[in-house]
N, C-alpha and C positions, 0 to 999 in steps of 0.2 A: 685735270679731272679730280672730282674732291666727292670722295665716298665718308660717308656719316656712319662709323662702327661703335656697336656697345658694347662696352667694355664689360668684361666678366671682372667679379673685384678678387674672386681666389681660381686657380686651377681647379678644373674639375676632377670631384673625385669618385673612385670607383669601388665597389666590394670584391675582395679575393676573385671571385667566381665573374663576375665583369670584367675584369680586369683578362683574366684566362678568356674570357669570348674574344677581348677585342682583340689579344694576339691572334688568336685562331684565323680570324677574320684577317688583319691585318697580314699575317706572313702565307695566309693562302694568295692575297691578290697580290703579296710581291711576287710569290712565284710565277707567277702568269705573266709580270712584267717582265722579270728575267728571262724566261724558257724563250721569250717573244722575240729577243735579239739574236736565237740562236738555232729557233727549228725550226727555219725556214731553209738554212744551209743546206741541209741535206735535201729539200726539194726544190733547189735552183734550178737542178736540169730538167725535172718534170717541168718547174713552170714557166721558161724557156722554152721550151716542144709549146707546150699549149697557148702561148702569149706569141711567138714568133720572136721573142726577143734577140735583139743584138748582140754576141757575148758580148760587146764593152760596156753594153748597157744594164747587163743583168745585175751586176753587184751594185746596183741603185734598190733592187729591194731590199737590201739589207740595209745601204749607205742613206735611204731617202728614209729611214725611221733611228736610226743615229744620229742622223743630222737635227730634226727637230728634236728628239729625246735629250741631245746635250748642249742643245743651245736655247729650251724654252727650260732646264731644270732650275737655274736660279730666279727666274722670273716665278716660276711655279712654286717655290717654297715660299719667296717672300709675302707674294700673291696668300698663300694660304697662310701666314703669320699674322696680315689684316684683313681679310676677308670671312675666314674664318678656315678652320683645317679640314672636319669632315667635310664642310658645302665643297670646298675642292677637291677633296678626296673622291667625292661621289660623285661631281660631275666629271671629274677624268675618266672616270670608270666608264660612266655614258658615253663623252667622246671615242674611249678606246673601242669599247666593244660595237657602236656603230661604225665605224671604222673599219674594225677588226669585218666585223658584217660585208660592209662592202667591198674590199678586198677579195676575201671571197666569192662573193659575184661577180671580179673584173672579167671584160671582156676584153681589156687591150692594156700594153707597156702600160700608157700614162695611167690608165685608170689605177692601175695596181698598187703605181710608185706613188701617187697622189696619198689611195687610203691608207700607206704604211709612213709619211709621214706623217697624216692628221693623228694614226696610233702612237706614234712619238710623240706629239703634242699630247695628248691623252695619257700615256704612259710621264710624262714631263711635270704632270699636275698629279697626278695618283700618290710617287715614290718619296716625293720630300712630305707629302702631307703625310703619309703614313709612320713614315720615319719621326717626323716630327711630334705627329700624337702618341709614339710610344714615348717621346723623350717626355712629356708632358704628364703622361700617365703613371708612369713607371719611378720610381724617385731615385736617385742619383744614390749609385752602389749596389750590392748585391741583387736588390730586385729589379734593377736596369742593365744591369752586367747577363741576369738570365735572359731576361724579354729580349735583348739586342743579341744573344746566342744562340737562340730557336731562331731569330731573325735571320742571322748569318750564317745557318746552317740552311732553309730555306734557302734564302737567296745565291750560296754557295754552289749547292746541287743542281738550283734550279736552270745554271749557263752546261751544266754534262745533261743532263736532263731533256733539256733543249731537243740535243739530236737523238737522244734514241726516241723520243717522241714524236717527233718529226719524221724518222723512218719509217714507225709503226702507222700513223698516218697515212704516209704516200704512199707504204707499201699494200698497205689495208686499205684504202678507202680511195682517196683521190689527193693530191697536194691542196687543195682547197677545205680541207679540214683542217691542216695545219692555221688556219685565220679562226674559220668557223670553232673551233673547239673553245676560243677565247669569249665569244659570245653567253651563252646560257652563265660562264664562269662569272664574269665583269659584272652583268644584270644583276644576277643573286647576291653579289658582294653589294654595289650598292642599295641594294631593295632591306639588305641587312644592318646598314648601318646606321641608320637613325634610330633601329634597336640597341646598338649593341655598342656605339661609340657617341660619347658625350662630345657639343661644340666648344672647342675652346679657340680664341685668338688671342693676338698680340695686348700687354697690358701697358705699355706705353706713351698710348694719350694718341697715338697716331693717329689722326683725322682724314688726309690726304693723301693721293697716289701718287706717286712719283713716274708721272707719263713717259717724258724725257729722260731718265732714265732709265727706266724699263724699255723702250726702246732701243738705245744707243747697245746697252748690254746684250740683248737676246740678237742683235742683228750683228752684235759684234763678234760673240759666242756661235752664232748660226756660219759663219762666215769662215770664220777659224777651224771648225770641223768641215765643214764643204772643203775647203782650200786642203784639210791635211788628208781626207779620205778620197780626194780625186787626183793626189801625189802619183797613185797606181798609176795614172791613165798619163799624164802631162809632165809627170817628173819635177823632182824639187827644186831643180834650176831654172825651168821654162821662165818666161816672163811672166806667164799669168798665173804661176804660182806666188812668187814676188810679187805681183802688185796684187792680190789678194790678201797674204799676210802684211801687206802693208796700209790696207784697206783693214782688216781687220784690227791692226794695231792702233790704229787713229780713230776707228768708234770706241775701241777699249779706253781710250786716253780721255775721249769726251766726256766716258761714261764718267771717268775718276775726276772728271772737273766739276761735269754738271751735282755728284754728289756731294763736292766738298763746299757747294755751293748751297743746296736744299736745306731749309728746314727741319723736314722730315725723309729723309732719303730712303730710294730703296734697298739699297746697301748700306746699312751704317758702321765705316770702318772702325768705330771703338770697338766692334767685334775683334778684331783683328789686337787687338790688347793681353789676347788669352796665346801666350808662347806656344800651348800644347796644339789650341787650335789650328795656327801657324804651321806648324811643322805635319801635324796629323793630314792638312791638305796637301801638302807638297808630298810627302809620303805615300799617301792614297794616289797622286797620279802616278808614279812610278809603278805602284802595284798596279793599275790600268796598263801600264803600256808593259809591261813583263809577262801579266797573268790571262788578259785577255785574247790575245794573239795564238796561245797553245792550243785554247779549243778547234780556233781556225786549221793551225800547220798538222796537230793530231789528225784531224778528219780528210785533209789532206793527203798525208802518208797513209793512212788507212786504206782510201778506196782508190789513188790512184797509182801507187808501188806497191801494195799487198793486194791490191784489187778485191776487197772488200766488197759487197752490198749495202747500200743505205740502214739497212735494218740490223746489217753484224756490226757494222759502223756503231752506230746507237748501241747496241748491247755492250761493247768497250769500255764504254762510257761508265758501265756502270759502278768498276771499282773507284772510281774517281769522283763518281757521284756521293757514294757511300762514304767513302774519303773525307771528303768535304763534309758534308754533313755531321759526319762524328765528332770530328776535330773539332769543328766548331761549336757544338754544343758542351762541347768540355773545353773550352776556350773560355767560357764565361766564370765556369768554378776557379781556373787558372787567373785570370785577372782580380779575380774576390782575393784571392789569396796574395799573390804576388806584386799587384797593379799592371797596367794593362804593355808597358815598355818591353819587359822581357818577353813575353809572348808575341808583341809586334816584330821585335828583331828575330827572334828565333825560327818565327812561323815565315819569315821572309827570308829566312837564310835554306829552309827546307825548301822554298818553292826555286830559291836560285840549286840548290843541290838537285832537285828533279829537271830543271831545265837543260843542266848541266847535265845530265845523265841523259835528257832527250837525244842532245846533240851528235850522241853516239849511234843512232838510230841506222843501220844498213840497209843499202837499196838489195842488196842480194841476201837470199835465205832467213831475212827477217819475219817474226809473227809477232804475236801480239804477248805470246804469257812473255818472250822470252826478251824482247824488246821495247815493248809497253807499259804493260801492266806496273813492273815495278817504281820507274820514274812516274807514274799516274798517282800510286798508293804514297810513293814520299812529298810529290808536289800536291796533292791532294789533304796530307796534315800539315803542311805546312798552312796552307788556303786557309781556312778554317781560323786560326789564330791568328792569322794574318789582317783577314777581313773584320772581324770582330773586334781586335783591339781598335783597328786606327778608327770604326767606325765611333767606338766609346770615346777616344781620346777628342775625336772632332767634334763633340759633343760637351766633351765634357766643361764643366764650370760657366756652360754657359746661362742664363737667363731664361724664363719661361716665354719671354716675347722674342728671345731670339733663335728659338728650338726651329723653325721654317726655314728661316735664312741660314745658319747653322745646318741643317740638315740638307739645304741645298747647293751649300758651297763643298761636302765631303763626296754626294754626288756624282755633279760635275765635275771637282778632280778624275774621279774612277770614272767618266764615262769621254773625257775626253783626254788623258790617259789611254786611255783603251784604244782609242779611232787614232791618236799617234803613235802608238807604238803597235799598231797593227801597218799602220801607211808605212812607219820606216821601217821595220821587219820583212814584209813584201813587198820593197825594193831590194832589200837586202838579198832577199829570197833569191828573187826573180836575177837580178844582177850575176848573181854567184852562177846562177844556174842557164842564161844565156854565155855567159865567160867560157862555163864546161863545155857548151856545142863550140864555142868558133876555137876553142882549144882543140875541137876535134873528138869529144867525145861522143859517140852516138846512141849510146844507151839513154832515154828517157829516161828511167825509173834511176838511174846514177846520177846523174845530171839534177833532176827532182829532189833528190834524197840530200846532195851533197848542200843545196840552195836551202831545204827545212832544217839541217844541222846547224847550219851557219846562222838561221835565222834565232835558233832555243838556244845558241852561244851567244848572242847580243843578246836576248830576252835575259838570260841569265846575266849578266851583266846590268842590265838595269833592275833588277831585283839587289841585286850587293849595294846596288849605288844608293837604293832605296831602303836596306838595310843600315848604311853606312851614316845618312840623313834621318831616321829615325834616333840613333845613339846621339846625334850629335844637336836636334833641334827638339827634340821632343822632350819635355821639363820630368827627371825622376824624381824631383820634388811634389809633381803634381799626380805621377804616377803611386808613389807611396803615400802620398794623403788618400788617393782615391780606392786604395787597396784597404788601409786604416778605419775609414768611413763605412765603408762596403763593410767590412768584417763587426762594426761596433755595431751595423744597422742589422745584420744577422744575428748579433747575441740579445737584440733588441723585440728584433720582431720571435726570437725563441721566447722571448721572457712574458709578449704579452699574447701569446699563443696559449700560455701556461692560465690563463687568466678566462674563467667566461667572458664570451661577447654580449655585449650588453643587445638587446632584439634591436631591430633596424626601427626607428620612429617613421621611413621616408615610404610616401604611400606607391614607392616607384615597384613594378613587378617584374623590373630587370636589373635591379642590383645596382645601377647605376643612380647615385646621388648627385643631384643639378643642386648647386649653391645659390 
C-alpha cells in the first residue's frame, strides 16, 4: 500500500493562548478515554440483568475494549506520524463516539462486546495522536514538562473517576448512559479540532505504508492481550494458553523480520537508540501491571466485604482521585527542577508503599476512613509523579517524526501492563481465596479479603521491581540535561516575556500559525 504525504518543512507552531486551547481540548478527550476502561465496572451487574449475560462472559465488556485498545495502539500512533496526527485524532473520536452510541443501544451480549471493542479501536487512534501533538506542540523542557502534568493529572484521575461516574450513572439514569455520556463529549472534541489544533506529520520523507507490518504487529499485540486477559477463565497452564503466547510470539518475531527488512518501516528501531526511551517502556509496564489492578481489587473490597453501593463505591474514589491529580500537576515543577528520574523512582516507591499498606485490608470491622482512605491518599502521590515522569522520559530526545511512534510504544507498555498484571494478580486473587474454602474456611468476605491482600503484596512487588529498573536503565545523564534545559528555557521564556510582543502579522483568528 503506498500513501503520497506532504510533508510540512517546520513543526507547527502555536500563540501562548492556542497552545492553552489545544491542551484543554486535548486532556478533556483523554479523559473520556481513560474514565472509559473503568465505568462500566461498576455497571456490570446492571448490564448483566438486562443483557442476560453469562458471568463468564461479562468481563468481555471490559476485556473486548482492552483488547483492541492495546493491540491497535502502536499501529495507531505510527498511523498518525504519517497520515497525519489531528486527521486521526479526529477520526478516533468519530469511531469512538459511534461506537460508544451503539453500545448503548445494544440489544444483546455480542452486540455490546462488538461496540466496545470498535471504541477500543477508536480510543487506540485518539490517545497516541493526542499524546503525540502535545510532544510536537509543546517544546522540550519546562513548557512540556507543564503540558504533560495537566496531562497526567487528567489522565490520572480519570481511571478513580471512572467509577464514581459510573455509579452516578447507573444509579441515576440507567447503565446505558455510562456509553451515551461518551457521545455529545467525542463529537464536540472532534468538531473542535480543526479550530483549535494545527496538522502536523512525520518529516522523514516517508512515502509508504508498511502493510506487512502493521499487520504482523497489531494481530500479534491483539493476540497477546486476548491470551493474557482470558488467563482468568482457562488458566496459564492450559494448552490454549501456550499455543497462543506461542502464536503470539511468532507474529512478534515476524513483525521484527519483516522490519529489518523494509525500507521504510512501521517501526523504526533506531528509535530504540535513545537508553531513556528503552528503560521508560519497560518501566511503564510494570507501572501497568502494579497500578492498574488496584482500581479493580478496591471496588472489589468495597462492595462485596464492606458491602458498599455502586454510588458509595464511586464517592471512595474520590480521595484518590484528588490524589492523583494533585501530585501530578506538581510533578511537572518537580521534573523542571530536578529531572524527571527522582520523581519516577520515588513516585513508584509511594505507590509500592500504599499497595503495601493495601495488603493489610480486614475482612472483619474494616471501613473505609480507617482502612482505605490512607493507602489511597499515599498510593495516589505517588501516581501522579509516577505517571508523569516515565511519560516525559519516553518521550524524551526523541525527533518530531518520531512523537507517534514514541507516544505509542509508552502506551502500549501501560496498557498491556495493566491487562497482565491485572490476569496475574486475579489468579493470584482467586487461587489464594479458593485454597481458604478447601482449607475449610467458610467465611466469604475472609476468604475474599485474604485472596485482595495477597493480590496488593504481589502488585507491590512489581511496583519495587519497577522502581528498582527505573535506577538502573533509565540514563541520569539524560535526566539532568533535561532538568538543565527545562530550567535555561524558563529563565529564557522569563527574559522574553519581559519584552513587548511584536503584533501577530498571520491573518489566522485562532492564534494558531500554519508554516
Amino acid at each position: 500500500m503506498t500513501t503520497t504525504l506532504s510533508q510540512p518543512k517546520t513543526t507547527p507552531l502555536y500563540t501562548p493562548r492556542a497552545k492553552n486551547l489545544a491542551l484543554v481540548l486535548l486532556a478533556m478527550t483523554q479523559f473520556v478515554i481513560v474514565i472509559d476502561a473503568s465505568i462500566v465496572n461498576v455497571a456490570l451487574p446492571s448490564i448483566g440483568a438486562a443483557l442476560h449475560f453469562a458471568p463468564a462472559d461479562l468481563s468481555w465488556v471490559v476485556n473486548a475494549y482492552v483488547l483492541t485498545f492495546g493491540g491497535f495502539l502502536l499501529l495507531g500512533g505510527r498511523v498518525a506520524d504519517l497520515l497525519g496526527r489531528r486527521r486521526m485524532f479526529m477520526l478516533g473520536l468519530v469511531v469512538f463516539s459511534l461506537a460508544s452510541f451503539a453500545g448503548g443501544i445494544a440489544q444483546s451480549e455480542g452486540w455490546l462486546i462488538a461496540a466496545r471493542a470498535v471504541q477500543g479501536l477508536g480510543a487506540a487512534m485518539v490517545a497516541p495522536a493526542a499524546l503525540s501533538i502535545i510532544t510536537v506542540t509543546f517544546s522540550e523542557g519546562a513548557e512540556r514538562n507543564r503540558a504533560l502534568g495537566i496531562w497526567g493529572a487528567v489522565a490520572g484521575a480519570g481511571g478513580a473517576a471512572g467509577v464514581l461516574l459510573g455509579g452516578i450513572l447507573t444509579s441515576g439514569l440507567s447503565w446505558r448512559w455510562v456509553l451515551f455520556v461518551n457521545v455529545p463529549i467525542g463529537l464536540i472534541a472532534a468538531l473542535l479540532a480543526p479550530r483549535t489544533l494545527a496538522e502536523s506529520r512525520a518529516e522523514d520523507g516517508t512515502t509508504t505504508f508498511d502493510l506487512p507490518g502493521a499487520v504482523t504487529v497489531t494481530a500479534g499485540l491483539s493476540l497477546l492481550v486476548y491470551t493474557v486477559v482470558d488467563t482468568v477463565n482457562v488458566g496459564w497452564g492450559s494448552t490454549a494458553t501456550l499455543a497462543r503466547l506461542a502464536g503470539a510470539a511468532a507474529l512478534l518475531i515476524v513483525f521484527v523480520v519483516i522490519e529489518l527488512r523494509q525500507r521504510h518501516p512501521l517501526m523504526p528501531f533506531s528509535i530504540f537508540r535513545l537508553r531513556t526511551l528503552r528503560g521508560a517502556d519497560i518501566v511503564g509496564l510494570l507501572i501497568g501491571m502494579s497500578l492498574f489492578s488496584m482500581f479493580f481489587f478496591i471496588s472489589l473490597y468495597l462492595q462485596d466485604v464492606l458491602h458498599y453501593s455502586p454510588i458509595k463505591t464511586g464517592i471512595c474514589y474520590l480521595p484518590l482521585a484528588v490524589g492523583i491529580a494533585l501530585s501530578a500537576a506538581a510533578a511537572s515543577q518537580l521534573v523542571t527542577r530536578v529531572g524527571f528520574k527522582p520523581p519516577l523512582i520515588a513516585g513508584i516507591l509511594l505507590v509500592a508503599g500504599g499497595l503495601l499498606w493495601f495488603s493489610q485490608v480486614p475482612a472483619a470491622g474494616g471501613s473505609f476512613a480507617a482502612d482505605v482512605l490512607g493507602p489511597s491518599l499515599l498510593a495516589g502521590a505517588g501516581f501522579g509523579p509516577a505517571f508523569v515522569s516515565v511519560t516525559i522520559a519516553a518521550v524524551t530526545g526523541t525527533e518530531p517524526h518520531e512523537a507517534g511512534l514514541a507516544s505509542g510504544l509508552i502506551n502500549t507498555s501501560q496498557q498491556v501492563g495493566g491487562a497482565l498484571g491485572l490476569a496475574i494478580l486475579a489468579t493470584v486473587a482467586s487461587s489464594r481465596t479458593q485454597s481458604l474454602f478447601h482449607a475449610g474456611v467458610h467465611s466469604s468476605a475472609v476468604a475474599l479479603t485474604k485472596g485482595f491482600d495477597l493480590a496488593f503484596l504481589v502488585g507491590a512487588g512489581f511496583a519495587v521491581a519497577g522502581a528498582i529498573l527505573a535506577a538502573v536503565l533509565i540514563s541520569s545523564r539524560d535526566s539532568r540535561e533535561h532538568s538543565k534545559a527545562a530550567r535555561s528555557g524558563q529563565a529564557a521564556g522569563a527574559d522574553a516575556a519581559a519584552v513587548p510582543a511584536a503584533a501577530d502579522p498571520s491573518p489566522s483568528a485562532r492564534g494558531v500559525l500554519r508554516p
